[in-house]
C-alpha positions as CSV (number, residue, x, y, z in Angstrom):
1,X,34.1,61.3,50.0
2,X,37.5,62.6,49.6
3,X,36.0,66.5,50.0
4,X,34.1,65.0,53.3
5,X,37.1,63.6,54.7
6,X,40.1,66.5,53.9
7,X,36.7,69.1,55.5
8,X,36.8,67.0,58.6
9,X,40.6,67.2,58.8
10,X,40.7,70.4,58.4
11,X,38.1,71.2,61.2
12,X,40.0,68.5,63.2
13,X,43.3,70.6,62.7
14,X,41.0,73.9,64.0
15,X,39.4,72.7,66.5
16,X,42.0,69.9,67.5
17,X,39.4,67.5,67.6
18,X,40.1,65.0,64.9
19,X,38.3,61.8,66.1
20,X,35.0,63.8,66.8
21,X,35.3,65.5,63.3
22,X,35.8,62.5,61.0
23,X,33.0,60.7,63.4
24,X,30.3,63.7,62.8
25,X,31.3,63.6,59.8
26,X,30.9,59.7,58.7
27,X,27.6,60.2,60.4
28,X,26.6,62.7,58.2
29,X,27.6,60.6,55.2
30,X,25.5,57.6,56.8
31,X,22.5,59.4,57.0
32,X,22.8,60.8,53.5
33,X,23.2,57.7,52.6
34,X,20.4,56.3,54.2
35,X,17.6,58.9,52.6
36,X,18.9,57.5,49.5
37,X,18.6,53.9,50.5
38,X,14.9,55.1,51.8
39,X,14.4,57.0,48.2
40,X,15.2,53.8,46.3
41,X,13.1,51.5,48.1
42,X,10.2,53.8,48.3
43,X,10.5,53.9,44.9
44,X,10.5,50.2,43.6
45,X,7.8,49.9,46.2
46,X,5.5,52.3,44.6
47,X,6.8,53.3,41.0
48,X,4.6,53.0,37.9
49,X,6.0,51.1,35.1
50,X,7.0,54.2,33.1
51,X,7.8,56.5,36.4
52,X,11.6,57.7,36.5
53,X,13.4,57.1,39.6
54,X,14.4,59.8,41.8
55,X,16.7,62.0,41.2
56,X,20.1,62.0,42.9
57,X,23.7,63.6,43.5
58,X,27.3,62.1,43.1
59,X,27.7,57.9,43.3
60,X,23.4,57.5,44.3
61,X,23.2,60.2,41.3
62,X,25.2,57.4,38.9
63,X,23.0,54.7,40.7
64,X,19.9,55.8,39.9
65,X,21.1,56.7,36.0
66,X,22.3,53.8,35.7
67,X,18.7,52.2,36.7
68,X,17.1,54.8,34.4
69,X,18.9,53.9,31.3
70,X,18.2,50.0,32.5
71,X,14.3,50.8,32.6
72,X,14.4,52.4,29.7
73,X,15.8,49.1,27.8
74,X,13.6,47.0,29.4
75,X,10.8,49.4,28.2
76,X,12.3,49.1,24.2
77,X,12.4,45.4,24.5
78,X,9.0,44.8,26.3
79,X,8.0,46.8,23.2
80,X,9.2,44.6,21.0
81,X,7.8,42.0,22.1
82,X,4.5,43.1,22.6
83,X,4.5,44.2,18.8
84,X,5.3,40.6,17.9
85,X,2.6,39.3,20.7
86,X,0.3,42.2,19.0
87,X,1.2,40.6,15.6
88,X,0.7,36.8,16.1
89,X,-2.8,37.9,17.4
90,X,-4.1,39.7,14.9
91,X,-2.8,37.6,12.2
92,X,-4.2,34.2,13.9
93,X,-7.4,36.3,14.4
94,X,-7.8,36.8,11.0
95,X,-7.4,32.7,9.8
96,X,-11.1,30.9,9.1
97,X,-9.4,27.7,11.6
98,X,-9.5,27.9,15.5
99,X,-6.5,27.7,17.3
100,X,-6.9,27.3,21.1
101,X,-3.8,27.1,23.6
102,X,-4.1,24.9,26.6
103,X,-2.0,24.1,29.1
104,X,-0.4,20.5,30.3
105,X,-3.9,19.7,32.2
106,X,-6.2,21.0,29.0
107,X,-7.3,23.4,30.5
108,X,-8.3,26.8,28.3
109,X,-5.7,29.9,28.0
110,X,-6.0,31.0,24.6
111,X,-7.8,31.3,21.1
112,X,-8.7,33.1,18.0
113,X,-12.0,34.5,17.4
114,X,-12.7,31.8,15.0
115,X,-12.8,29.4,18.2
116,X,-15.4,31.3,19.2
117,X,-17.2,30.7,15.8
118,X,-16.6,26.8,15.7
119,X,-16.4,25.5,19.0
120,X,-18.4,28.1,20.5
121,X,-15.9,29.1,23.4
122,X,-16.7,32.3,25.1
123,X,-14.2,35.4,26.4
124,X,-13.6,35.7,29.2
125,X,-15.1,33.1,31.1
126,X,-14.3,30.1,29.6
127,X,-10.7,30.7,29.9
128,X,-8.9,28.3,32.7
129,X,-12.0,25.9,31.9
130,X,-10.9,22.2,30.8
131,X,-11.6,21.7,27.4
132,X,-13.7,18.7,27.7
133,X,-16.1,20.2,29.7
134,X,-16.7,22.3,26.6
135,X,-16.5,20.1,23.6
136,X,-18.9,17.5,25.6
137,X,-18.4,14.2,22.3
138,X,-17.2,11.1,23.9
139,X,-15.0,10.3,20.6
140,X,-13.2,13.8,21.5
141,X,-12.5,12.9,25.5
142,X,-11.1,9.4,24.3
143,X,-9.0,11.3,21.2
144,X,-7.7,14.0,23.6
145,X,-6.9,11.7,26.5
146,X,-4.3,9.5,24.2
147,X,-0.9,9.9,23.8
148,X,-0.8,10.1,20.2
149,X,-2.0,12.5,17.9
150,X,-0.9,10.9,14.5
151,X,-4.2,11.8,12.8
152,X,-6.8,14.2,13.1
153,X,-9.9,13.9,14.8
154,X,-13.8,14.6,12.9
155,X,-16.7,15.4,14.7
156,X,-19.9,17.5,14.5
157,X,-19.3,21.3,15.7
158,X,-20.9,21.4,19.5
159,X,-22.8,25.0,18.7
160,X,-24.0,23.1,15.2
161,X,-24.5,19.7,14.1
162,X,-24.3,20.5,10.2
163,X,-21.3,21.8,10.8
164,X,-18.7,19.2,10.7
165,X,-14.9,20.1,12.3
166,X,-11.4,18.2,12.1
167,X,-9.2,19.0,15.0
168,X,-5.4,18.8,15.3
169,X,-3.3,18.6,18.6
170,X,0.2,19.0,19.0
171,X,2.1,19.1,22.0
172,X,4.9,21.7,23.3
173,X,6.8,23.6,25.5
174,X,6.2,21.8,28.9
175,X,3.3,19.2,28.1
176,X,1.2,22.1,26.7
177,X,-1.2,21.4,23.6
178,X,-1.8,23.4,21.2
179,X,-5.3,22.7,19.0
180,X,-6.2,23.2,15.4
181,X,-10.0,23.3,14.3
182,X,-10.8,23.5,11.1
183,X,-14.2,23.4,9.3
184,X,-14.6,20.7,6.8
185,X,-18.1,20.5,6.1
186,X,-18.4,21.1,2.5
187,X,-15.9,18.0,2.4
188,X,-18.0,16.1,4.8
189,X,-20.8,16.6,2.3
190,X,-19.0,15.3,-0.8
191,X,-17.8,13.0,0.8
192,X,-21.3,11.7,1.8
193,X,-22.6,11.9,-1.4
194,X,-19.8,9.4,-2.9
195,X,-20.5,7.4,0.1
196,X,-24.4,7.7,-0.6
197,X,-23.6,7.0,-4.5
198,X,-21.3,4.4,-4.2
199,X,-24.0,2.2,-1.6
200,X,-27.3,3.3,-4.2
201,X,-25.4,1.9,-6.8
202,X,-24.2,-1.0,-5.3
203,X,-28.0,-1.7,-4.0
204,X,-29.4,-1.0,-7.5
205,X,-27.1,-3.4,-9.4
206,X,-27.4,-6.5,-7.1
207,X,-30.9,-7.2,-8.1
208,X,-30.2,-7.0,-11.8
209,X,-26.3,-9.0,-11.3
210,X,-28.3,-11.9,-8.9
211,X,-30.7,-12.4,-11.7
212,X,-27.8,-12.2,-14.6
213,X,-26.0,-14.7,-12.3
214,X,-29.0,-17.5,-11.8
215,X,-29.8,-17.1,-15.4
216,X,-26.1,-18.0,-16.2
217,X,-26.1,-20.7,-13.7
218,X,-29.4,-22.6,-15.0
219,X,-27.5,-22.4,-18.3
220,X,-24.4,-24.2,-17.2
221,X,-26.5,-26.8,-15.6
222,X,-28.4,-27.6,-18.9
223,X,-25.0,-27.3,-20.7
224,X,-25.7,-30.2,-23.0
225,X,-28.7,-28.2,-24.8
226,X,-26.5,-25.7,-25.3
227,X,-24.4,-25.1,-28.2
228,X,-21.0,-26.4,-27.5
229,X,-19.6,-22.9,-28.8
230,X,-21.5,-20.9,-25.8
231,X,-20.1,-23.0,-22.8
232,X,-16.7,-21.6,-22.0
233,X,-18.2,-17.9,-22.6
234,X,-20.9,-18.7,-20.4
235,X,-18.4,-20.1,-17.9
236,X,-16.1,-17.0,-17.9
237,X,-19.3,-14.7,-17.7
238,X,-20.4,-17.1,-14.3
239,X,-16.9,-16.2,-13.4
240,X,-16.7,-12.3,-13.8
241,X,-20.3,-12.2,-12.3
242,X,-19.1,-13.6,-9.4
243,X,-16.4,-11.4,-9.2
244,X,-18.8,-8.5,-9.4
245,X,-21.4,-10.2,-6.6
246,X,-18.1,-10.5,-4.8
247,X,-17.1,-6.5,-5.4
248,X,-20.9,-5.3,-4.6
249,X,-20.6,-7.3,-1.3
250,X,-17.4,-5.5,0.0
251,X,-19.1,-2.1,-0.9
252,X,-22.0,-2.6,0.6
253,X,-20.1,-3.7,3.8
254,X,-18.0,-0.7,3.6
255,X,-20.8,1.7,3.7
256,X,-22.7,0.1,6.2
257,X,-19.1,0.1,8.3
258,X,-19.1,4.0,7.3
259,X,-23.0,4.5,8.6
260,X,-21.7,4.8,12.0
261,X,-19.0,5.0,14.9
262,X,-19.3,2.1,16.8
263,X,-20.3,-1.9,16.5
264,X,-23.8,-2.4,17.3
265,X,-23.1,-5.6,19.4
266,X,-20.3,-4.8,21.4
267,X,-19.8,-8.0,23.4
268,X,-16.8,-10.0,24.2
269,X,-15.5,-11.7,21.2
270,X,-13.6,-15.0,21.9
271,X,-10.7,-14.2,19.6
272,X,-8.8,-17.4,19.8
273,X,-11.6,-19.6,18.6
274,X,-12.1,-17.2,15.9
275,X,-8.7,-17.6,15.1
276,X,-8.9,-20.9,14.8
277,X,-12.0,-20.9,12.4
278,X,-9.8,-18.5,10.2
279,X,-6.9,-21.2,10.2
280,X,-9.2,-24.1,8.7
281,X,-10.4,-21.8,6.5
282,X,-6.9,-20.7,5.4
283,X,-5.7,-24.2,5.3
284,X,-8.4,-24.9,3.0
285,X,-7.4,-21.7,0.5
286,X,-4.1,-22.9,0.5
287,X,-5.0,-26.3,-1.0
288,X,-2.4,-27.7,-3.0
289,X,0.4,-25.0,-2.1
290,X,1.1,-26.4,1.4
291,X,1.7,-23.6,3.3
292,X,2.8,-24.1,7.0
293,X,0.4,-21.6,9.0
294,X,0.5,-21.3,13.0
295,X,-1.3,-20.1,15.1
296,X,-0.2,-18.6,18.9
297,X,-3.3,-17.1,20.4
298,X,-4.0,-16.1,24.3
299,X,-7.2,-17.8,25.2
300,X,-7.3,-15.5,28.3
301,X,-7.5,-12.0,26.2
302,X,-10.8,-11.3,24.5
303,X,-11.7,-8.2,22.4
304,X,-15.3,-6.3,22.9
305,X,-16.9,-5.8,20.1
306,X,-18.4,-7.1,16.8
307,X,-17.5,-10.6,16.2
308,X,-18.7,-10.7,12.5
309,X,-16.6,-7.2,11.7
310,X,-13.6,-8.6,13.8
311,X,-14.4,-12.2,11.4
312,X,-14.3,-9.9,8.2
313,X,-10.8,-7.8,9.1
314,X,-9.0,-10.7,10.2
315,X,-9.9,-13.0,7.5
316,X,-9.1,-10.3,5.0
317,X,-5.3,-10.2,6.7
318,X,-4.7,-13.8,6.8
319,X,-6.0,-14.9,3.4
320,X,-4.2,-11.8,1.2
321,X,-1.5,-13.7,3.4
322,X,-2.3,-17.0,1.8
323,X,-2.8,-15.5,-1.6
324,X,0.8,-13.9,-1.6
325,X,2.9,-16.8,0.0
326,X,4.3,-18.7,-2.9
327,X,3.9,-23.0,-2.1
328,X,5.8,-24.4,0.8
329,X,5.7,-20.4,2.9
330,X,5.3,-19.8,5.9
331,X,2.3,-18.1,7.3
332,X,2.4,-17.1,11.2
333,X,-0.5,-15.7,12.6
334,X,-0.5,-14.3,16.8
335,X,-2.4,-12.9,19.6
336,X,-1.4,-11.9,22.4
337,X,-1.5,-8.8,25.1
338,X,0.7,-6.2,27.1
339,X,0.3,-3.4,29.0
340,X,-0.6,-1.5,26.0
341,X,-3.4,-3.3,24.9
342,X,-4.0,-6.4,22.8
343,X,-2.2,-7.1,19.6
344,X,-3.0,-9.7,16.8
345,X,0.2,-10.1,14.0
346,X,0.1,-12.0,10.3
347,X,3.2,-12.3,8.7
348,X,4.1,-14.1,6.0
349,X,7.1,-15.1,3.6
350,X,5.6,-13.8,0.5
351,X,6.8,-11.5,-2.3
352,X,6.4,-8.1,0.3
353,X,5.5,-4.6,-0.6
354,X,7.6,-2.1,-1.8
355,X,7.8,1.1,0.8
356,X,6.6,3.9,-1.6
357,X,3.3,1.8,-1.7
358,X,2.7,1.2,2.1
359,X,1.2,4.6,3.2
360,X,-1.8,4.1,0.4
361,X,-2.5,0.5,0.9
362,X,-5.7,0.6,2.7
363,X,-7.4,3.1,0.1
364,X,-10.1,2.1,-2.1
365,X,-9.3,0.1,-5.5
366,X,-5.5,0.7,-4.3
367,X,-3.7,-1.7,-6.2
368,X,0.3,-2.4,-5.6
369,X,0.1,-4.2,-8.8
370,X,-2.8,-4.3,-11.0
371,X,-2.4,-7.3,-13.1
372,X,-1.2,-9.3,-9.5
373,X,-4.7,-8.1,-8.2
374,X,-6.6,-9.9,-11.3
375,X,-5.1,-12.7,-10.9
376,X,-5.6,-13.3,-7.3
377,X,-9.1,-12.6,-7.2
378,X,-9.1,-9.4,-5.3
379,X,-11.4,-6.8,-5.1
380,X,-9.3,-4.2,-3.9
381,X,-11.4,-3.3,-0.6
382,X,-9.8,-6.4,1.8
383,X,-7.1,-3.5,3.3
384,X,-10.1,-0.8,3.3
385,X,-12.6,-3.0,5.5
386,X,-10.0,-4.1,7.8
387,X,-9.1,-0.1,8.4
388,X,-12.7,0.5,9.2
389,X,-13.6,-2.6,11.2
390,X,-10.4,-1.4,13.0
391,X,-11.3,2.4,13.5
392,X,-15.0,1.3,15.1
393,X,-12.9,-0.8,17.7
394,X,-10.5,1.8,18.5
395,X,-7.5,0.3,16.9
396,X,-4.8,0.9,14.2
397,X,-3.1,-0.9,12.1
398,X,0.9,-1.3,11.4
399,X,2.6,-2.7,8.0
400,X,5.9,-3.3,7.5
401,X,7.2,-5.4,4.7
402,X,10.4,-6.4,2.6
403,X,10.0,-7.0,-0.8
404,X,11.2,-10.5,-1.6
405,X,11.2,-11.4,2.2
406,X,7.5,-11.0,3.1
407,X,5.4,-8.9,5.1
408,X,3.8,-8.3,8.3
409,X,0.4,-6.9,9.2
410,X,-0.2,-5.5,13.1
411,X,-3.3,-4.4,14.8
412,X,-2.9,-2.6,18.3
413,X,-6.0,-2.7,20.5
414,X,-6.1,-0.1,22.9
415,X,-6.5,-1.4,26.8
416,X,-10.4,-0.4,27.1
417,X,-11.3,-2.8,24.1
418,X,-9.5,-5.4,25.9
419,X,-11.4,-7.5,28.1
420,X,-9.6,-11.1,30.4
421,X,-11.4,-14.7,30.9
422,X,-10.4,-17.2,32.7
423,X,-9.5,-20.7,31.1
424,X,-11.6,-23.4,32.6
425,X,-9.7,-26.8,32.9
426,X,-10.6,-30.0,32.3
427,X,-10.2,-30.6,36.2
428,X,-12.9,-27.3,36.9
């Protein structure tokens, strides 16, 4: 610039025309500047990603260095990142378990080849596709379409029915979900064989135990032609074989709770009446402890489902809450609804639970104390048959307790179980 402008003064002192030298001049300048302006744009407008740009002289040559050196960063780092991208890809290609990226409406962007294996999903055109147009199992549409993803979902493989999957979602970023599918049928299959062993057996010793017991009993009733020495052994075999009737029952229940997904009769279930039944039944439990129980039901919010299940889980909850209530407790039993469903509560004023104990309390045979549990009369199972009367009718259960302050015992109903009557008065 300063070589353009002491040129055109110096023409300007030859020619005497300053003004028009400095002006041609400045125009020359322009138009330079303009092809370089025209240069650069033609170039963004039409440069491949590793194409240098143009070549140039004095402050347009610094201009377009200055770009070169910035392309050639961005090319180092897009590198990088592409080796990492390259990476992640082969190393989640190479795991036996599907993982499958969707975005905030489920819909399909990305998965390992073993998605392709287990679900059955198919490049490229099942990418953008919804996810539950693919994996067509109506326990999967209801599990996905929650907002909780505390445990893991199990169902049959849609390419295979021997093949049994557990799937994981987690969410990130902005709503997006992430899936985890992994193949679990070798322990589906031991699992079905306890479940199969554990329900022969229990069928196989009820015949021989029912015929054990009525021996036992005609024996007690013709005590007097018995030897006197016999009677209280007979008594406490009556006893244990009742406790073993009473065990085979709960096992058989459990399996036939296992057999399948959902209640057979899945009609409306008038839960306060069946609340009340449980109270007189309580009441009568209690006997000579004198526990205060009450009772606050909704009569307008009835469950659908199994009433006889529903019987069996509730009972279960409110008598372990009369078993574990010292004399003169207080038992409180509730039912009522919101806008996330229906919930029924039982809490007590007994001895509570320690926490260590409360994640493992509705496994089989779990036992918080073993010599407590013989002497109540328990079987072990109550907690384990109200989990799987709960998991048919879509609910879950929540357990909080205190040790020496009592405990309480929630199930949540989710809003589809959940069905409204209307109360008819005495004046309807």
């Amino acid at each position: 610039m300063l070589l353009l402008v002491t040129a055109c003064l110096v023409i300007g002192l030859i020619s005497g025309y300053y003004g028009w030298s400095l002006a041609v001049g400045l125009g020359l300048y322009l138009a330079w500047t303009l092809k370089q302006l025209l240069r650069l744009h033609e170039w963004l407008r039409q440069h491949q990603p590793d194409e240098a740009p143009p070549d140039g002289y004095g402050l347009w040559g610094e201009v377009f260095d200055s770009i070169y050196h910035l392309q050639r960063r961005d090319q180092r780092v897009r590198g990088r990142l592409q080796a990492v991208i390259d990476r992640v890809q082969e190393s989640t290609a190479a795991l036996k378990d599907a993982v499958i990226m969707l975005d905030s409406d489920g819909n399909l962007e990305w998965w390992n080849r073993a998605a392709e294996t287990l679900l059955g999903l198919k490049t490229p055109q099942d990418s953008g596709q919804p996810v539950t147009n693919l994996v067509r199992h109506p326990r999967f549409k209801e599990y996905f379409e929650q907002d909780s993803y505390a445990e893991p979902l199990e169902i049959p493989s849609p390419i295979n029915d021997r093949l049994r999957i557990q799937l994981y979602i987690t969410r990130y970023g902005n709503n997006e979900h992430l899936m985890l599918v992994r193949d679990v049928t070798r322990i589906h299959q031991l699992e079905q064989m306890r479940k199969d062993f554990i329900a022969n057996v229990s069928h196989e010793l009820r015949t021989p135990l029912t015929v054990i017991c009525g021996y036992l009993e005609t024996l007690l009733d013709n005590v007097e032609e018995v030897n006197p020495r016999w009677t209280r052994a007979l008594q406490q075999m009556q006893q244990q074989g009742g406790r073993m009737q009473t065990l085979l029952n709960d096992l058989l229940l459990l399996a036939k709770l296992e057999a399948t997904d959902y209640p057979s009769d899945n009609q409306p279930v008038s839960i306060d009446s069946l609340l009340q039944s449980i109270k007189s039944d309580a009441q009568q439990l209690s006997g000579q402890k004198n526990q205060h129980i009450t009772l606050e039901a909704d009569p307008t919010i009835q469950l659908k489902g199994s009433e006889a299940e529903l019987r069996s889980a509730f009972s279960n909850l409110v008598f372990n809450a009369v078993k574990y209530t010292p004399a003169e407790g207080n038992i409180r039993i509730r039912w009522w609804g919101d806008d996330q469903g229906a919930h029924l509560s039982v809490q007590d004023s007994g001895i509570g639970i320690d926490s260590k104990h409360l994640p493992r309390l509705t496994e089989r045979f779990y036992r918080v104390d073993s010599s407590r549990n013989s002497n109540t009369g328990g079987t072990g199972l109550g907690l384990a048959i109200v989990k799987h009367v709960l998991l048919r009718h879509r609910a879950r259960m929540e357990i909080s307790s205190v040790p020496g302050h009592g405990s309480t015992f929630t199930c949540h109903f989710a809003p589809a179980q959940v069905t409204k009557s209307r109360v008819i008065s005495a004046a309807d």
